[in-house]
Every structure is written in C-alpha cells, then in structure tokens.
C-alpha positions as CSV (number, residue, x, y, z in Angstrom):
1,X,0.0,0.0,0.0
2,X,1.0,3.5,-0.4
3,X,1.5,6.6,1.7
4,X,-1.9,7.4,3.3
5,X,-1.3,11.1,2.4
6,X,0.1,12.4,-0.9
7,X,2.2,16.1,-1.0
8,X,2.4,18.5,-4.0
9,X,5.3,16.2,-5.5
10,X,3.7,13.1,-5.5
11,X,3.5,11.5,-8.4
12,X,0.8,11.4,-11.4
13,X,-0.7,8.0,-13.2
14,X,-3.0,8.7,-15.5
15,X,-6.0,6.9,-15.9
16,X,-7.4,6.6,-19.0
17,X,-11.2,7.4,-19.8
18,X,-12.7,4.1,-18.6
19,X,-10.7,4.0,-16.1
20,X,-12.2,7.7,-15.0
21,X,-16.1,6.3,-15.7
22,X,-15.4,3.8,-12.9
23,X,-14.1,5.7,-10.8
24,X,-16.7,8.4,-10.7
25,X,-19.8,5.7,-11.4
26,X,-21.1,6.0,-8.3
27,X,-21.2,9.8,-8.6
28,X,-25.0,10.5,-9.8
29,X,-23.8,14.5,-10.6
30,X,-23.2,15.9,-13.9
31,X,-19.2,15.7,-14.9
32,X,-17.6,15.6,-18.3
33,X,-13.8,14.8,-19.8
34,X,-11.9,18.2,-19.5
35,X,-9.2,19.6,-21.0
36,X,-6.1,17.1,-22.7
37,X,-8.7,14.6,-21.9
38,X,-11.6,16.1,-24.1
39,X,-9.2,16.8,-26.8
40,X,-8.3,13.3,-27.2
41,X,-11.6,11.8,-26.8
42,X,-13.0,14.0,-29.1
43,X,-9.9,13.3,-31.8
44,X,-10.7,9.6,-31.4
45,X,-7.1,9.7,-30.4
46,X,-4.0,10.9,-28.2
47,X,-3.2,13.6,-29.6
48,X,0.9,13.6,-27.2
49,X,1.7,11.9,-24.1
50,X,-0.1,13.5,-20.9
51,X,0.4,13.3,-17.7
52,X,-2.5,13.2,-16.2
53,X,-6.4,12.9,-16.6
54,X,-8.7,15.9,-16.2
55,X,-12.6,16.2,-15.6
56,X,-14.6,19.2,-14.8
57,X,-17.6,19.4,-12.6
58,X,-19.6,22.4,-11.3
59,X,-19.6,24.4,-7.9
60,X,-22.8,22.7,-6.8
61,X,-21.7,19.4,-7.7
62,X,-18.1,19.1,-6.2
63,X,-19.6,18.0,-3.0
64,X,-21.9,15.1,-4.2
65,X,-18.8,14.0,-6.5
66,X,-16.4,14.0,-3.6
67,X,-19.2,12.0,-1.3
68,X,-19.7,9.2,-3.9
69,X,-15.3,8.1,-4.2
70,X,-14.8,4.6,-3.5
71,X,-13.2,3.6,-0.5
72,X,-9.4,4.7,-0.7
73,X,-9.6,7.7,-2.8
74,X,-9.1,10.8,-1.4
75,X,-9.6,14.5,-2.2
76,X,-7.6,17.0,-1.8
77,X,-7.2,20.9,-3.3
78,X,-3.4,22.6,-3.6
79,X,-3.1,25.6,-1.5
80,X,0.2,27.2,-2.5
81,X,2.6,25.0,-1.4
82,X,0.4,23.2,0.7
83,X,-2.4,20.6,0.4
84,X,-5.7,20.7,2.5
85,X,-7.6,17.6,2.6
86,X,-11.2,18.0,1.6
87,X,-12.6,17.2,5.0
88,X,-10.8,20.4,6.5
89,X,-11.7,22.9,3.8
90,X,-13.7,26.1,5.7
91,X,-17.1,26.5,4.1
92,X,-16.1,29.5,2.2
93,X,-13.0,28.2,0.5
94,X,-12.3,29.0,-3.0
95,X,-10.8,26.8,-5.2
96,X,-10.7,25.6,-8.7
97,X,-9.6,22.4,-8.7
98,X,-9.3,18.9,-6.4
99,X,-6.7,16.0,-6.6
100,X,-7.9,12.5,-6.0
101,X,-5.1,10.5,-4.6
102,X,-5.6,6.5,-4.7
103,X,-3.8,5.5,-1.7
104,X,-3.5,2.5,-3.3
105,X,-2.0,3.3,-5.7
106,X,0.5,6.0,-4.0
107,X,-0.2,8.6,-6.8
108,X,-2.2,11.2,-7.9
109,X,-5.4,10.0,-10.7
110,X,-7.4,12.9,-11.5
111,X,-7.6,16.7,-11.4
112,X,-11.4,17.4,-11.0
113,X,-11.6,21.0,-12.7
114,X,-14.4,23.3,-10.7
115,X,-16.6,25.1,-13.1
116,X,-19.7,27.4,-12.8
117,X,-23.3,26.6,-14.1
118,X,-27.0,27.3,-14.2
119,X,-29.3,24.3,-14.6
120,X,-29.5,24.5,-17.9
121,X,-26.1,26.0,-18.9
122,X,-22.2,25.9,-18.6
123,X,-20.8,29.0,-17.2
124,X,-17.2,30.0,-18.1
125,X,-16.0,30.8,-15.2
126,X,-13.6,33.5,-15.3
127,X,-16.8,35.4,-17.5
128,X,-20.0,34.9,-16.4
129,X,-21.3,36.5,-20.4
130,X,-19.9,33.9,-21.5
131,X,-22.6,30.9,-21.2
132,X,-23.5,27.9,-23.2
133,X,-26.8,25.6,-23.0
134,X,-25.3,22.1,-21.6
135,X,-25.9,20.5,-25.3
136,X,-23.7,22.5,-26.8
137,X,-21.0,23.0,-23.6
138,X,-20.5,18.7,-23.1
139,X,-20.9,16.8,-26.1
140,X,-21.4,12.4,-26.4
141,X,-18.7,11.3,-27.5
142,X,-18.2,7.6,-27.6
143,X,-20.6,7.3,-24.5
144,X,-18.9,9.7,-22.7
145,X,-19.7,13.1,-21.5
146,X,-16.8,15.3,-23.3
147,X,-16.4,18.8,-23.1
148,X,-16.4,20.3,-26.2
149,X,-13.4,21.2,-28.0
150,X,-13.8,25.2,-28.4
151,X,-14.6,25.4,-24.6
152,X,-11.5,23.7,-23.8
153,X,-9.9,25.8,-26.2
154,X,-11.5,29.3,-24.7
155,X,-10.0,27.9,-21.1
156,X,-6.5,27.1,-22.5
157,X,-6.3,31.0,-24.7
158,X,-6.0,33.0,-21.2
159,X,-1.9,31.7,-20.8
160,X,-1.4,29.2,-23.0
161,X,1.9,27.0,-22.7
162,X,3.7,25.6,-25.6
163,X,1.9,22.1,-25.1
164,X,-1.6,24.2,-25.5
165,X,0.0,25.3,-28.8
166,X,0.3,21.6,-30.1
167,X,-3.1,21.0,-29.3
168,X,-4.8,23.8,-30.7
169,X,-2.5,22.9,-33.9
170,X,-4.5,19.8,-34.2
171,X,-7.8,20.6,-32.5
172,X,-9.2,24.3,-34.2
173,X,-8.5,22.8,-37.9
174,X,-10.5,19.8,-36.6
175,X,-13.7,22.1,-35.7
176,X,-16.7,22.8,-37.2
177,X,-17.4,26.2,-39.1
178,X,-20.0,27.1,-36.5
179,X,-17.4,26.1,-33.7
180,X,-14.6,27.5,-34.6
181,X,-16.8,30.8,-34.8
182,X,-18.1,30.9,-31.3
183,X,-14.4,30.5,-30.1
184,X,-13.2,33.3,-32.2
185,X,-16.3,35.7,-31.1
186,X,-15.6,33.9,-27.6
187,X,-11.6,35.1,-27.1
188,X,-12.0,37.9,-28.7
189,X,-14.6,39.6,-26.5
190,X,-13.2,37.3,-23.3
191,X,-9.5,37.3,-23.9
192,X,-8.9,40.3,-26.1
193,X,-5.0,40.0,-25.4
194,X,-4.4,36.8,-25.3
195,X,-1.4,35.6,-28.3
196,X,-4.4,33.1,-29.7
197,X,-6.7,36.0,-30.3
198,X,-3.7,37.9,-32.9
199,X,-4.5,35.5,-35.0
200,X,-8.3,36.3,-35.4
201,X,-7.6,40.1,-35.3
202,X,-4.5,40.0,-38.0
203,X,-4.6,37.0,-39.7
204,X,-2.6,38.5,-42.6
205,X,-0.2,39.8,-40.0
206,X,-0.1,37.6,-36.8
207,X,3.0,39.0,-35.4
208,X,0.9,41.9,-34.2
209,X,-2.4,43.0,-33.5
210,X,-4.1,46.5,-33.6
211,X,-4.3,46.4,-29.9
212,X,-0.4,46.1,-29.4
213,X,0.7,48.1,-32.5
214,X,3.3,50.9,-31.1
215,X,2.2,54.4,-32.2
216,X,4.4,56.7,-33.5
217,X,3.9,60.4,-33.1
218,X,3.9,62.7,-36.0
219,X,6.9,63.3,-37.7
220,X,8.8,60.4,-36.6
C-alpha cells in the first residue's frame, strides 16, 4: 500500500477514460472529460503523451462527487505549497480544482476542474457573459460526456503554454465552421490580449495586433 497522504510532489498515473467512468460511477452529478482529456476523446485519439487525466464538474456538484469516491480515494485541493484535505476545507473556501489520490496506488489520478453553471447551462468561469446551453457545452462522445473542443480551447487562450499550442494545432482545424466561430467571437470579447486572439484580429499579420501596434507620433 502506499502513503496514506500524498504532498504536492507526489506523483501522477494517469487513468485513461474508462478507467475515470469507474471511478466516478457512483457519482450520480453531472461531470464531463476536461481539457487534454476532451481533446483526445473527441480526436478519437491521443493527440501527445499527458500526464495526467482531467474532468470538470460544477460548484454545486463538487460535494456530491467527492461523497460518492470509492473507499481509498481521497480528495484533496493545492493551497500554495500546501495541500488541505477536503474534509478540512472552511465552508467559504475557493478553489478551482481537487486531486484524487488513490492510496493504493501512492499517486495522484485525477484533477477534477471546478466550473460554474445554471441548470441548464455551462458558465465560463472566469466570464460569467460567457454561457453555453449544456448541449452544446458537453458533447457524447463515444458514450462519454466530453467537453467540447472550443470550450476547452476558450480555457486554455487566457496563458497558453507551448503544449496548449500543439493542441490547438491539431484541435481548431478539426472544428466545425460554427465552432470554430463561437471561439473566435468567444476570445475575442473574453480574452482580447491573449497571443491566440492575434491570430483572429490579423490574420494576414499575426505577429501583431491593432491592440499592441506601437504608435508613433507625428513626424517620426
């Protein structure tokens, strides 16, 4: 058996998607593939190696999920450089995230992104005018609740890192017309500044948009 309680440098083992499904079966609250994790399902494929598995659920949700783990999984949200377990969180924490760690196991096995909702539709988050109904927001995908690729896409634009990059390489060819034009409408208005959104503003130019053009004064 493994350590009983993880630390921020335990290790990851991903699970792979029916390995997730099990683990949350019990959990009768709505949850979908996140992230890495949607991108691939939705691909039909791996799209690079990961290291680790993501799902989201939302605020009112969490709780439920958490309740419903099987016996020796644990939750657990990064504070700093510090980790709470989920049984000592104060009532008005804020968080956007929680660990499972299978003690099992001795290692980390999903990130359970925290997301905002309505009943009837996903709300991003960082921008509540930013809302789609829950059809349209977490897709079927091979019997799978998936979320779909532009949202994961809108959530990766604010900072994206250089493996973001080699996703949206593959993914934003990959989307429909009527996708890909609610994530361009979606960063621009949401992330106006972010390096994806240079692309939509200039695409002629991408190495710089109107917004970060330098002026230059008369005469110069």
């Amino acid at each position: 058996m493994g350590d009983l309680a993880p630390n921020p440098a335990t290790r990851w083992e991903r699970l792979d998607t029916g390995a997730v499904a099990d683990l949350l079966a019990r959990a009768s609250v709505r949850w979908w593939l996140a992230g890495g994790t949607a991108f691939d399902q939705w691909m039909g494929a791996p799209l690079r190696e990961r290291t680790k598995s993501t799902v989201s659920t939302t605020v009112a949700s969490i709780g439920q999920l958490v309740a419903a783990l099987p016996a020796g999984v644990t939750a657990w949200v990064r504070d700093g450089e510090q980790l709470i377990a989920w049984a000592d969180l104060p009532d008005d924490a804020d968080y956007l995230a929680v660990r499972l760690f299978d003690v099992e196991r001795g290692a980390w096995v999903l990130q359970v992104n925290v997301e905002d909702a309505t009943e009837d539709r996903w709300v991003y988050r960082r921008d509540a005018r930013l809302q789609l109904p829950w059809d349209r927001a977490v897709l079927d995908v091979g019997g799978l609740p998936t979320g779909a690729p532009e949202v994961q896409l809108v959530w990766k634009a604010l900072r994206p890192k250089p493996e973001d990059e080699a996703d949206k390489d593959i993914v934003l060819p990959a989307l429909s017309e009527e996708a890909r034009a609610w994530w361009e409408r979606a960063i621009l208005s949401i992330h106006p500044h972010s390096t994806w959104s240079i692309h939509v503003r200039s695409p002629l130019a991408p190495a710089k948009a109107s917004w970060n053009r330098s002026t230059r004064r008369p005469g110069t």
